[in-house]
PDB file of N, CA, C and O in Angstrom:
ATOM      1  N   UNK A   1      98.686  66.264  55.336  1.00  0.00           N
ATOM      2  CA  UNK A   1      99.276  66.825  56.533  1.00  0.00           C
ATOM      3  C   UNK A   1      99.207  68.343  56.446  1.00  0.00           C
ATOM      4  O   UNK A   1      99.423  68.944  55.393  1.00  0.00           O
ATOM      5  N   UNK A   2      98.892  68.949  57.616  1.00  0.00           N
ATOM      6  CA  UNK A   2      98.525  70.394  57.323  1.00  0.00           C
ATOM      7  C   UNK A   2      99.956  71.096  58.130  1.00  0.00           C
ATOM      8  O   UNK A   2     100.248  70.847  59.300  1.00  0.00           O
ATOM      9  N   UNK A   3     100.708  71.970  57.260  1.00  0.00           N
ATOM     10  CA  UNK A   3     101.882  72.405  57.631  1.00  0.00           C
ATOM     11  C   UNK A   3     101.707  73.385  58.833  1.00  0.00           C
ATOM     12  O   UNK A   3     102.841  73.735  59.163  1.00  0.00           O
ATOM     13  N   UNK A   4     100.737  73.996  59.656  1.00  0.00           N
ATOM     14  CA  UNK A   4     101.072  74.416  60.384  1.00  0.00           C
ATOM     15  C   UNK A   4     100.713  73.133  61.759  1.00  0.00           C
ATOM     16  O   UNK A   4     100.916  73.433  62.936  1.00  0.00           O
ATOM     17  N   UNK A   5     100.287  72.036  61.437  1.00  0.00           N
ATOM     18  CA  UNK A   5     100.258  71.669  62.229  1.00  0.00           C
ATOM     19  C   UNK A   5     101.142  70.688  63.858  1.00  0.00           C
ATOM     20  O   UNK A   5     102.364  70.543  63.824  1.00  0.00           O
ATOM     21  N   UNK A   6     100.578  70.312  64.714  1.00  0.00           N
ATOM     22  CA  UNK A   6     102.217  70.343  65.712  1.00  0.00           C
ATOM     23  C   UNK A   6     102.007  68.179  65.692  1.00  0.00           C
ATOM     24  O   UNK A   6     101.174  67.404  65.224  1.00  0.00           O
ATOM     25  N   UNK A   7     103.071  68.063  66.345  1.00  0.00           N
ATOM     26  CA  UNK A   7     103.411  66.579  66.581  1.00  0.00           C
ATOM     27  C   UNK A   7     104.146  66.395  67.674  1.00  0.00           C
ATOM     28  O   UNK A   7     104.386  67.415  68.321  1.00  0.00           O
ATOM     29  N   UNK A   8     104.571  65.392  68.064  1.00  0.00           N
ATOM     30  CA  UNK A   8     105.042  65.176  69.616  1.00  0.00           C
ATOM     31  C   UNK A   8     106.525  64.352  68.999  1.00  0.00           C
ATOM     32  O   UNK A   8     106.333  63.362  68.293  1.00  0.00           O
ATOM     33  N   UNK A   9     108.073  64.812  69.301  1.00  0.00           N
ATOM     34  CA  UNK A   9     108.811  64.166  69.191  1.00  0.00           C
ATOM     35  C   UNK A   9     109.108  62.888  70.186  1.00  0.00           C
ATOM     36  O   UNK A   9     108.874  62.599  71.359  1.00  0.00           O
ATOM     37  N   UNK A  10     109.876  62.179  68.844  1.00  0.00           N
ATOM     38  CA  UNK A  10     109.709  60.565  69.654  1.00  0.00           C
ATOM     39  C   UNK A  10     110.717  59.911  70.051  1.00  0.00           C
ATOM     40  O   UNK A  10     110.859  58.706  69.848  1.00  0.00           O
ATOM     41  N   UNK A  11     111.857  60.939  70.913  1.00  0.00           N
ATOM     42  CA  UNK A  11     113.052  60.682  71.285  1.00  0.00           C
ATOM     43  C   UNK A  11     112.541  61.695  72.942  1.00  0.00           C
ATOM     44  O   UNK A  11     112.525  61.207  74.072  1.00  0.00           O
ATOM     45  N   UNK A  12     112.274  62.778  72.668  1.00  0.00           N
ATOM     46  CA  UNK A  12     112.207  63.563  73.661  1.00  0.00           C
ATOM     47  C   UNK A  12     111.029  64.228  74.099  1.00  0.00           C
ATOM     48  O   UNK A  12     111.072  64.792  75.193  1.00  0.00           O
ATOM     49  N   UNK A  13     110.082  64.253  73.492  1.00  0.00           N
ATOM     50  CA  UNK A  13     108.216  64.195  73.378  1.00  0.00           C
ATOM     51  C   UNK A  13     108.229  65.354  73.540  1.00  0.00           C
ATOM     52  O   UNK A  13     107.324  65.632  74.327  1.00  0.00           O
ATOM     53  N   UNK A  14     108.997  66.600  73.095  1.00  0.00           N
ATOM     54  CA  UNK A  14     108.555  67.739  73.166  1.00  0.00           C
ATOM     55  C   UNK A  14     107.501  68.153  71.367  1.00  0.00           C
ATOM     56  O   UNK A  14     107.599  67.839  70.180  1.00  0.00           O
ATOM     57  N   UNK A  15     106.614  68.985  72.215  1.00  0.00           N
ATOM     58  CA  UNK A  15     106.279  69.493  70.841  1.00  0.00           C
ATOM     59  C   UNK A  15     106.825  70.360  69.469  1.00  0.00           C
ATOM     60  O   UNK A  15     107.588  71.320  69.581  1.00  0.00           O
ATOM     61  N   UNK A  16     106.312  69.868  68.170  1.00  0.00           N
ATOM     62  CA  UNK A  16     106.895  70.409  67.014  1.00  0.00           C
ATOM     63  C   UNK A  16     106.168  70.682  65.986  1.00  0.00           C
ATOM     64  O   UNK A  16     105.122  70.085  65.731  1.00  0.00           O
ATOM     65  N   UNK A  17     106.650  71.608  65.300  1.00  0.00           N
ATOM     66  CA  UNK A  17     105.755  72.264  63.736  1.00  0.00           C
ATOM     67  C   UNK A  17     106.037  71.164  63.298  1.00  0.00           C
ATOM     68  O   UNK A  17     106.997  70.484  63.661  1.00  0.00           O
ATOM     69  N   UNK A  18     105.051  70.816  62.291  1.00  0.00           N
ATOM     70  CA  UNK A  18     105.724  69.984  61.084  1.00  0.00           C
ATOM     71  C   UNK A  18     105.961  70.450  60.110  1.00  0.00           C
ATOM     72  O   UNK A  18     105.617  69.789  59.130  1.00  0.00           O
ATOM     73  N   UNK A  19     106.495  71.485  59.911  1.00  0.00           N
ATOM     74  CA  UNK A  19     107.611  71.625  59.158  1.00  0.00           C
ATOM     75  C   UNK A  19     108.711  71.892  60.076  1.00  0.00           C
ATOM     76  O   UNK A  19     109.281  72.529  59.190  1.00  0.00           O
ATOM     77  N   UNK A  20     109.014  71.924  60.442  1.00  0.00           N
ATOM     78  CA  UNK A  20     110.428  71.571  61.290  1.00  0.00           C
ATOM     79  C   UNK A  20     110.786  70.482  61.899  1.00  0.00           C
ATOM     80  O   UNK A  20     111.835  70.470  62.544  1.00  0.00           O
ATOM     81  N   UNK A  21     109.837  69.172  61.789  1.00  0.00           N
ATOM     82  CA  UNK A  21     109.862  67.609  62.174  1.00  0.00           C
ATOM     83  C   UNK A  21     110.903  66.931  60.931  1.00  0.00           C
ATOM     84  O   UNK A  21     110.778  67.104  59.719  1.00  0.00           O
ATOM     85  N   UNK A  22     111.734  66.287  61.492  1.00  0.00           N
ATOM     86  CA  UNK A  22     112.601  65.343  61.284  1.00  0.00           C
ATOM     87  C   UNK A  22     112.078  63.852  61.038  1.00  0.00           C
ATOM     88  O   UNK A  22     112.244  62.981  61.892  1.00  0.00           O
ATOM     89  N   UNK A  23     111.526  63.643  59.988  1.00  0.00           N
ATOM     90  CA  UNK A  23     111.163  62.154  59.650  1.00  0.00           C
ATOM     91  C   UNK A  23     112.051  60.710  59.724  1.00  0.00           C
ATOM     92  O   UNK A  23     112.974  60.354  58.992  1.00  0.00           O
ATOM     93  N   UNK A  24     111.370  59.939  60.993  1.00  0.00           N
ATOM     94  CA  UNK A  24     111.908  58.753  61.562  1.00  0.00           C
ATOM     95  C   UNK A  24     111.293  57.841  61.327  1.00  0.00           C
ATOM     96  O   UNK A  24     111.795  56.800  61.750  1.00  0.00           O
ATOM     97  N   UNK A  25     109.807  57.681  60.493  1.00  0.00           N
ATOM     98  CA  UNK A  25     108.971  56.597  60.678  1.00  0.00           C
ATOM     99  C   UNK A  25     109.491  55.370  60.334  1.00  0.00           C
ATOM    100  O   UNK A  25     109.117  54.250  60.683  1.00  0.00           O
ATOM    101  N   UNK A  26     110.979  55.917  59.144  1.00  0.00           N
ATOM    102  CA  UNK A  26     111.137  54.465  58.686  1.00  0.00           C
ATOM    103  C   UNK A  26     111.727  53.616  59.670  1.00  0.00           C
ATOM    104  O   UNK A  26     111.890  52.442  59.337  1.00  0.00           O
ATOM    105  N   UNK A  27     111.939  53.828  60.359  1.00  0.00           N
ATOM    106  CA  UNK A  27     113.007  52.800  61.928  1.00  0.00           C
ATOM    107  C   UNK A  27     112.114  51.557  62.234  1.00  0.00           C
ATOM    108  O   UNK A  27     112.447  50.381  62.380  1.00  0.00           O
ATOM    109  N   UNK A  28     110.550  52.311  62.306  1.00  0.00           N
ATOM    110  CA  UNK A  28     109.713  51.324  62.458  1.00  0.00           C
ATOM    111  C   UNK A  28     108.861  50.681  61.513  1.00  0.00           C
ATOM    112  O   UNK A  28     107.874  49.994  61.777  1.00  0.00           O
ATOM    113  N   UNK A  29     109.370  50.989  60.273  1.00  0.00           N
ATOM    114  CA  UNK A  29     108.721  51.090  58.597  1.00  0.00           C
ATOM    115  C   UNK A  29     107.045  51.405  58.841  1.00  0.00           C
ATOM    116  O   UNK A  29     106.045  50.750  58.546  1.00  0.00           O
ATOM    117  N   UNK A  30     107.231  52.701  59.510  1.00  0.00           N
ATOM    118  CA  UNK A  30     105.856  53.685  59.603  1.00  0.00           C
ATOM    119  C   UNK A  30     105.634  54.038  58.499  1.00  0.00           C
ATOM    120  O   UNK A  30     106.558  53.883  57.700  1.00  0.00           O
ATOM    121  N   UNK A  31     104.555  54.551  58.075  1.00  0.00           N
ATOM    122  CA  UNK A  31     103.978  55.617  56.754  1.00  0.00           C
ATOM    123  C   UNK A  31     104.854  56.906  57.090  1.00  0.00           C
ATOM    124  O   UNK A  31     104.997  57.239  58.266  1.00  0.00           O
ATOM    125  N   UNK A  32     105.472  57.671  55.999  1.00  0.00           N
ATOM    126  CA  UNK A  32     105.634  58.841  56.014  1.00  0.00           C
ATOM    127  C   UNK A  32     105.475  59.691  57.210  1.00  0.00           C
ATOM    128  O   UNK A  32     104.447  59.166  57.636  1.00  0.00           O
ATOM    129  N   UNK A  33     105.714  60.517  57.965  1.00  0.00           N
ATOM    130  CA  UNK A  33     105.761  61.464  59.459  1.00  0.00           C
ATOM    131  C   UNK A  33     104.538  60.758  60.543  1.00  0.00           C
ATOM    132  O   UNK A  33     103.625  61.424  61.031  1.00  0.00           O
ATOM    133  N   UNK A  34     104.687  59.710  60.716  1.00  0.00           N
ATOM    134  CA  UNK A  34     104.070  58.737  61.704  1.00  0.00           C
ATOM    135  C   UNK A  34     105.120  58.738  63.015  1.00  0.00           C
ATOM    136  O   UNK A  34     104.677  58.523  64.143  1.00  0.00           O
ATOM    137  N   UNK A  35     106.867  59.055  62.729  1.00  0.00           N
ATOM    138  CA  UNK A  35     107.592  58.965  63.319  1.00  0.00           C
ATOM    139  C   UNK A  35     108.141  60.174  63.153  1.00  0.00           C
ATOM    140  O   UNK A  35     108.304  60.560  61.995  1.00  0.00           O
ATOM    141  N   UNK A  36     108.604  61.159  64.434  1.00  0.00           N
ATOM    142  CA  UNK A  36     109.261  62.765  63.903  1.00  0.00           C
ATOM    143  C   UNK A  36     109.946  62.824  65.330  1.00  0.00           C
ATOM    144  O   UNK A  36     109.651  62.729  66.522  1.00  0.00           O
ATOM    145  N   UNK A  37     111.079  63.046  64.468  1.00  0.00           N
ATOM    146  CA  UNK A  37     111.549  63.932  65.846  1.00  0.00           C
ATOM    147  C   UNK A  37     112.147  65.507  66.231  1.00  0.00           C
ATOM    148  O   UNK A  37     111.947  66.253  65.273  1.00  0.00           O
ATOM    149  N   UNK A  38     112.487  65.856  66.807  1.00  0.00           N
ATOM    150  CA  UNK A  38     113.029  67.329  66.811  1.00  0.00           C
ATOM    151  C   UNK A  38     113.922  68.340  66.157  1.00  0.00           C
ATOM    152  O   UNK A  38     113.933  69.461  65.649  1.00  0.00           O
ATOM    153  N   UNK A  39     114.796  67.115  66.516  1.00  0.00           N
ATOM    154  CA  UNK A  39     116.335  67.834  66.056  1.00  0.00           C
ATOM    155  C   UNK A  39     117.651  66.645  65.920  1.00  0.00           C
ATOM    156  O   UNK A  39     117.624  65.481  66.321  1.00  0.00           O
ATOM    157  N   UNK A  40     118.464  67.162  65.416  1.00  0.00           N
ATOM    158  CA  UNK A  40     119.407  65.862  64.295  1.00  0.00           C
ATOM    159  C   UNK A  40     120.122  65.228  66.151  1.00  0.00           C
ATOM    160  O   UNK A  40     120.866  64.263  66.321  1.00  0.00           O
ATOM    161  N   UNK A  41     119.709  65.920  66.959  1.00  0.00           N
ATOM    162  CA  UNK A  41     120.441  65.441  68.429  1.00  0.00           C
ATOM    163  C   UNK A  41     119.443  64.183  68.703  1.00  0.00           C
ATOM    164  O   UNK A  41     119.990  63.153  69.097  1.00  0.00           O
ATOM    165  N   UNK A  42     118.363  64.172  68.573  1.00  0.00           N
ATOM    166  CA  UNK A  42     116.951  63.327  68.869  1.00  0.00           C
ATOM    167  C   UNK A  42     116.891  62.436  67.946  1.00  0.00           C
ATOM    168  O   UNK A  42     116.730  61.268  68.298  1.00  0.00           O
ATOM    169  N   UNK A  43     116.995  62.733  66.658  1.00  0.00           N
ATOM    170  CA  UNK A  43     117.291  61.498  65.395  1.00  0.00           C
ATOM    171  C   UNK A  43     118.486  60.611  65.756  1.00  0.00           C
ATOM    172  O   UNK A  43     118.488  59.380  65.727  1.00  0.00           O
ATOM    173  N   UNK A  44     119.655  61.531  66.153  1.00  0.00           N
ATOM    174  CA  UNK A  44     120.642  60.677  66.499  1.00  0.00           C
ATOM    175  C   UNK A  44     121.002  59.242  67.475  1.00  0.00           C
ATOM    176  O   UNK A  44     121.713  58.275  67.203  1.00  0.00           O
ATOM    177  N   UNK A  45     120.017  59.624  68.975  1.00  0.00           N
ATOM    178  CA  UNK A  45     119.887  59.266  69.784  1.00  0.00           C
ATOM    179  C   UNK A  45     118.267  58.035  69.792  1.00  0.00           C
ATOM    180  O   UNK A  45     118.083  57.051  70.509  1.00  0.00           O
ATOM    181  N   UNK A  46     117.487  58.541  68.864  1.00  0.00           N
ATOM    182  CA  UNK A  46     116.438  57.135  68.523  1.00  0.00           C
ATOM    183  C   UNK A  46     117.022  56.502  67.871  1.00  0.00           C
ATOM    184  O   UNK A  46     117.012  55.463  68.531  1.00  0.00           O
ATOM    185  N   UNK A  47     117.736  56.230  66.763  1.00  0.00           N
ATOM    186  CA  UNK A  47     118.469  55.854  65.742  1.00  0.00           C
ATOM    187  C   UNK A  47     119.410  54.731  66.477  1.00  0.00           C
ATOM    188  O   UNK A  47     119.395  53.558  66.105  1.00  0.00           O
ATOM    189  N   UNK A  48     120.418  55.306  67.804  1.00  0.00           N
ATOM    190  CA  UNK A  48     120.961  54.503  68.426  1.00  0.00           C
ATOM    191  C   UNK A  48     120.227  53.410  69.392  1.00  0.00           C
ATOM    192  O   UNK A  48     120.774  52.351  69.698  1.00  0.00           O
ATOM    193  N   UNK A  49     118.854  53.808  69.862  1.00  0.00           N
ATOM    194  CA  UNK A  49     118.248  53.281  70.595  1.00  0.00           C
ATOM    195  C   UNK A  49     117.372  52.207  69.940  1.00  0.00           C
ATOM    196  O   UNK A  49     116.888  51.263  70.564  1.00  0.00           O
ATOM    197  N   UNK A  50     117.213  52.426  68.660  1.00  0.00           N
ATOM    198  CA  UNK A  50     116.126  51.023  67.715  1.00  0.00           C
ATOM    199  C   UNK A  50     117.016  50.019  67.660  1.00  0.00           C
ATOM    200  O   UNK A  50     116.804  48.814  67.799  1.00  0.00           O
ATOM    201  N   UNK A  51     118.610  50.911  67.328  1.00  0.00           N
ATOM    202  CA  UNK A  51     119.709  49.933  66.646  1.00  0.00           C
ATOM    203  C   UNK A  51     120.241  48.816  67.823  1.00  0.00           C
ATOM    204  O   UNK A  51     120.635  47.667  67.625  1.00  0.00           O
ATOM    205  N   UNK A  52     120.127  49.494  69.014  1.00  0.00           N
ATOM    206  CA  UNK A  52     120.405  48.469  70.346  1.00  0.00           C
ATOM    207  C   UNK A  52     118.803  47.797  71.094  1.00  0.00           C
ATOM    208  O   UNK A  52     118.773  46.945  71.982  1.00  0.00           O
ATOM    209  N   UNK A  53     117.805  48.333  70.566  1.00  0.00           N
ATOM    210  CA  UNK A  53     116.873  47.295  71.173  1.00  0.00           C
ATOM    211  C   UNK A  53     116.322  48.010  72.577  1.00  0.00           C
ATOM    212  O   UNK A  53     115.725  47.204  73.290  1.00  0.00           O
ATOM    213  N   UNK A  54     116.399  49.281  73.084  1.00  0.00           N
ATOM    214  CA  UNK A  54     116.172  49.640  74.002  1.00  0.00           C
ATOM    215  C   UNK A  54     115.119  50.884  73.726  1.00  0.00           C
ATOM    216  O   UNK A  54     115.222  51.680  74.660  1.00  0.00           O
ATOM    217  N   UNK A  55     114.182  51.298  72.795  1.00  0.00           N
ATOM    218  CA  UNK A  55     113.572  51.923  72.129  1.00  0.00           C
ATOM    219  C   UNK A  55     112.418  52.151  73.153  1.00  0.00           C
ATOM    220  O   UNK A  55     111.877  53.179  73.560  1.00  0.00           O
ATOM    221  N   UNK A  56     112.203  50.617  73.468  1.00  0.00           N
ATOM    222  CA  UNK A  56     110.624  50.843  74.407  1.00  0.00           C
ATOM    223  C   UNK A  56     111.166  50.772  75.643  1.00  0.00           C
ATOM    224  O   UNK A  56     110.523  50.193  76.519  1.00  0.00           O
ATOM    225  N   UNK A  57     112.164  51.219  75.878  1.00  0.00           N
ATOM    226  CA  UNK A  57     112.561  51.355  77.680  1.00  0.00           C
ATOM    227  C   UNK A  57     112.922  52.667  77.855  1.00  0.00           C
ATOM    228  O   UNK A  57     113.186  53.109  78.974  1.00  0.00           O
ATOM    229  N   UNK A  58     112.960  53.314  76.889  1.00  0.00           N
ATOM    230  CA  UNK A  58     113.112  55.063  77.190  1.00  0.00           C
ATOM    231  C   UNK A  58     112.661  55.518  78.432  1.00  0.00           C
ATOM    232  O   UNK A  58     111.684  55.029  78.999  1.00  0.00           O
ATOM    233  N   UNK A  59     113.358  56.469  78.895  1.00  0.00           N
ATOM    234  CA  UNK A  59     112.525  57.296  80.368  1.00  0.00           C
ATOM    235  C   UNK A  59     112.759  57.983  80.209  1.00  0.00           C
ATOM    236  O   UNK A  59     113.964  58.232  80.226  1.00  0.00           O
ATOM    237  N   UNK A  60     111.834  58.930  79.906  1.00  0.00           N
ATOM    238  CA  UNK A  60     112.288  60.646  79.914  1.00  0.00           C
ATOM    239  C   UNK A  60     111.287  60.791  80.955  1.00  0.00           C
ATOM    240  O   UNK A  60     110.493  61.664  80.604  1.00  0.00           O
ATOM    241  N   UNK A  61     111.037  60.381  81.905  1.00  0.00           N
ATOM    242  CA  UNK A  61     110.324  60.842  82.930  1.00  0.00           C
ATOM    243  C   UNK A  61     111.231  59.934  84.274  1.00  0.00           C
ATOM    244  O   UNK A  61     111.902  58.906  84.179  1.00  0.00           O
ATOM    245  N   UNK A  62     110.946  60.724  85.403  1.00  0.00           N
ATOM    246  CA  UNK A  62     111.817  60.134  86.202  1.00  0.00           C
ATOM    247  C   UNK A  62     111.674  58.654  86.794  1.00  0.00           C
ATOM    248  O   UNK A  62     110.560  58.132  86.852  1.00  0.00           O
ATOM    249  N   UNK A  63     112.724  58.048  87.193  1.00  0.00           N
ATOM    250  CA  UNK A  63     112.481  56.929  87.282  1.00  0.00           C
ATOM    251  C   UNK A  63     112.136  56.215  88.223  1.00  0.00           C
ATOM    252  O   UNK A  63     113.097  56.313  88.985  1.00  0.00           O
ATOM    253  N   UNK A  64     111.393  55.542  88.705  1.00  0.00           N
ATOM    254  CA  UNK A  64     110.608  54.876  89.895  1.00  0.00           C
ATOM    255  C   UNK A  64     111.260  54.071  90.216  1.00  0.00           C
ATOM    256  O   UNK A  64     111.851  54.395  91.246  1.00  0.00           O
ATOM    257  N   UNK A  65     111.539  52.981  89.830  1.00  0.00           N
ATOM    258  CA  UNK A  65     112.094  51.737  89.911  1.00  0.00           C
ATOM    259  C   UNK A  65     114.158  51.756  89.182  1.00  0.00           C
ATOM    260  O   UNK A  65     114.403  51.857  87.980  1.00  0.00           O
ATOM    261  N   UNK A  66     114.991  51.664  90.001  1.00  0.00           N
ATOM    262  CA  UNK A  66     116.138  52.013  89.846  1.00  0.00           C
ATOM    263  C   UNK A  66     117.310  50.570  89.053  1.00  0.00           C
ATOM    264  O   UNK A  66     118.521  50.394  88.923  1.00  0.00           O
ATOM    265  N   UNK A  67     116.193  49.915  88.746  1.00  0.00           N
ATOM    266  CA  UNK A  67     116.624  48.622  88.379  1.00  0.00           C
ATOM    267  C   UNK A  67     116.940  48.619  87.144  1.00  0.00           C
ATOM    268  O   UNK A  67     116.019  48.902  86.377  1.00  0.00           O
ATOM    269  N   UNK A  68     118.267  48.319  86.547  1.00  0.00           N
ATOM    270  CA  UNK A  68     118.848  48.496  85.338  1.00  0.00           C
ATOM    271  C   UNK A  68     119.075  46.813  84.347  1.00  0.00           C
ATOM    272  O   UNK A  68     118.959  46.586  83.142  1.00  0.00           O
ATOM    273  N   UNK A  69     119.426  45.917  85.501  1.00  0.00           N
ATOM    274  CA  UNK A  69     119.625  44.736  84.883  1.00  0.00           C
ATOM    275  C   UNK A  69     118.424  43.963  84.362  1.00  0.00           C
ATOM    276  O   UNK A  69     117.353  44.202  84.920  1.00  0.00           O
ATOM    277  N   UNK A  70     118.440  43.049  83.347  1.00  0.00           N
ATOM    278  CA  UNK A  70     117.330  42.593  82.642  1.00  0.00           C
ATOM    279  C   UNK A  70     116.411  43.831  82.068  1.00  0.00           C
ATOM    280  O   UNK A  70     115.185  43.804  82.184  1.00  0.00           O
ATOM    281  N   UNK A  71     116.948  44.668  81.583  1.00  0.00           N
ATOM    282  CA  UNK A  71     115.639  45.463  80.475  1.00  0.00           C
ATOM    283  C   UNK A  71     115.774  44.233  79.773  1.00  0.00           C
ATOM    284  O   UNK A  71     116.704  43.448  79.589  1.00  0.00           O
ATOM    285  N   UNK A  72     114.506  44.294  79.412  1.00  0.00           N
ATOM    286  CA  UNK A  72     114.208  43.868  77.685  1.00  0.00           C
ATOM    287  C   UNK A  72     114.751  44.619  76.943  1.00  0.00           C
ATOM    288  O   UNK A  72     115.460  45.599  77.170  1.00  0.00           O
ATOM    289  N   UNK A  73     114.307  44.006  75.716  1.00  0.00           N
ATOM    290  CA  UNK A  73     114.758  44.674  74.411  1.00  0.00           C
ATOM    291  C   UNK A  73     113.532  44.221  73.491  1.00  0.00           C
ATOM    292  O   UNK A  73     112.728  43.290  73.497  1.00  0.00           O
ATOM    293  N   UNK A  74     113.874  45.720  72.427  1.00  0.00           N
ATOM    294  CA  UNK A  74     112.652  45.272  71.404  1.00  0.00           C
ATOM    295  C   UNK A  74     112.982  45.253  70.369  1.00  0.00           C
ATOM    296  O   UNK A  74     113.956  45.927  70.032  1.00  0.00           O
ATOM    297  N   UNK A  75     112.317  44.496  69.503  1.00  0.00           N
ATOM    298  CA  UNK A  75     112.745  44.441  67.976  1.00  0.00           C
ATOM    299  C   UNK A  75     111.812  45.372  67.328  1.00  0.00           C
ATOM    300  O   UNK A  75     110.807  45.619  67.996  1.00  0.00           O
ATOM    301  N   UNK A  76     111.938  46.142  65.790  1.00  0.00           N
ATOM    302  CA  UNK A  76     111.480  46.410  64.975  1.00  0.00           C
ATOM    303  C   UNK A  76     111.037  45.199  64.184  1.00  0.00           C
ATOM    304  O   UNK A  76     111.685  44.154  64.121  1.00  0.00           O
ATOM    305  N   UNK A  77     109.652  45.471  63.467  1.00  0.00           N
ATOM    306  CA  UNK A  77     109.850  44.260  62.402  1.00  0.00           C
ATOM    307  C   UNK A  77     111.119  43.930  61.067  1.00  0.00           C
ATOM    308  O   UNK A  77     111.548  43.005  60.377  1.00  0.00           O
ATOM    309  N   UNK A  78     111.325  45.524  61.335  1.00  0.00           N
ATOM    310  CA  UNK A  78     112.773  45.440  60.541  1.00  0.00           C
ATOM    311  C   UNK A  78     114.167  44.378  60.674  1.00  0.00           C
ATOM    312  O   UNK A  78     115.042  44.007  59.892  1.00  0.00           O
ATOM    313  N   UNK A  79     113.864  44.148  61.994  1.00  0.00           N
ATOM    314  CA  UNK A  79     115.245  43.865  62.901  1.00  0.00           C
ATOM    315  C   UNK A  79     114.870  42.211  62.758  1.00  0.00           C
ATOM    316  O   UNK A  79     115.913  41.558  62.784  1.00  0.00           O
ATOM    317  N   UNK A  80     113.832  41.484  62.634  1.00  0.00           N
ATOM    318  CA  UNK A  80     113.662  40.252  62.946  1.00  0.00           C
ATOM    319  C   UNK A  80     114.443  39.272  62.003  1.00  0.00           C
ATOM    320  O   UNK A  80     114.277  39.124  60.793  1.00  0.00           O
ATOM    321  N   UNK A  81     115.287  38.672  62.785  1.00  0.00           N
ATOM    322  CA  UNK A  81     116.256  37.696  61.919  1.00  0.00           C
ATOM    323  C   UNK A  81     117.271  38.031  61.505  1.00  0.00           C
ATOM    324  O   UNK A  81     117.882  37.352  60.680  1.00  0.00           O
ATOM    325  N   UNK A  82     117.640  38.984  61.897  1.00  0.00           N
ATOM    326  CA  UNK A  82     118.928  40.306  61.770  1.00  0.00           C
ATOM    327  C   UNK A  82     119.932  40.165  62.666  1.00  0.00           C
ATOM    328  O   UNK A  82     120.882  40.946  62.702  1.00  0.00           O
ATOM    329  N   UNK A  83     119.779  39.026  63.563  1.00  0.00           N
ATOM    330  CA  UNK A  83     120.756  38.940  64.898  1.00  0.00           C
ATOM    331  C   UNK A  83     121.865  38.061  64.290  1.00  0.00           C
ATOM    332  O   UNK A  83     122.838  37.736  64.971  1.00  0.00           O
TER     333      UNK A  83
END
């Protein structure tokens, strides 16, 4: 990994040095900075979102469709059999 290089956080998809990336890969038992996020506000908030299953329903873009009932939910392979 080349330290000046940038990455896309994965709570809020803004861009980041990596050295200033926050390592998350394990949530999804990624390799080492496969998973980064910004800041301990963005760790905090993916962290809550793997732990409830709503990880792949994120919108940080605005929302089209205003329909809240029936999201899915997703598992980690971590999570399987964990219920």
């Amino acid at each position: 990994m080349r330290e000046n290089g940038m990455s896309v956080c994965s709570n809020c998809y803004h861009r980041i040095k990596h050295k200033n990336a926050i390592e998350v890969g394990q949530l999804w038992n990624n390799e080492p900075f496969l998973g980064v996020v910004c800041s301990d506000k963005c760790k905090e908030e993916i962290e809550k979102k793997v732990a409830d299953g709503t990880w792949m329903v994120m919108r940080s873009f605005p929302k089209i469709i205003e329909e809240e009932d029936g999201l899915p939910t997703a598992l980690t392979d971590k999570q399987f059999g964990t219920t």
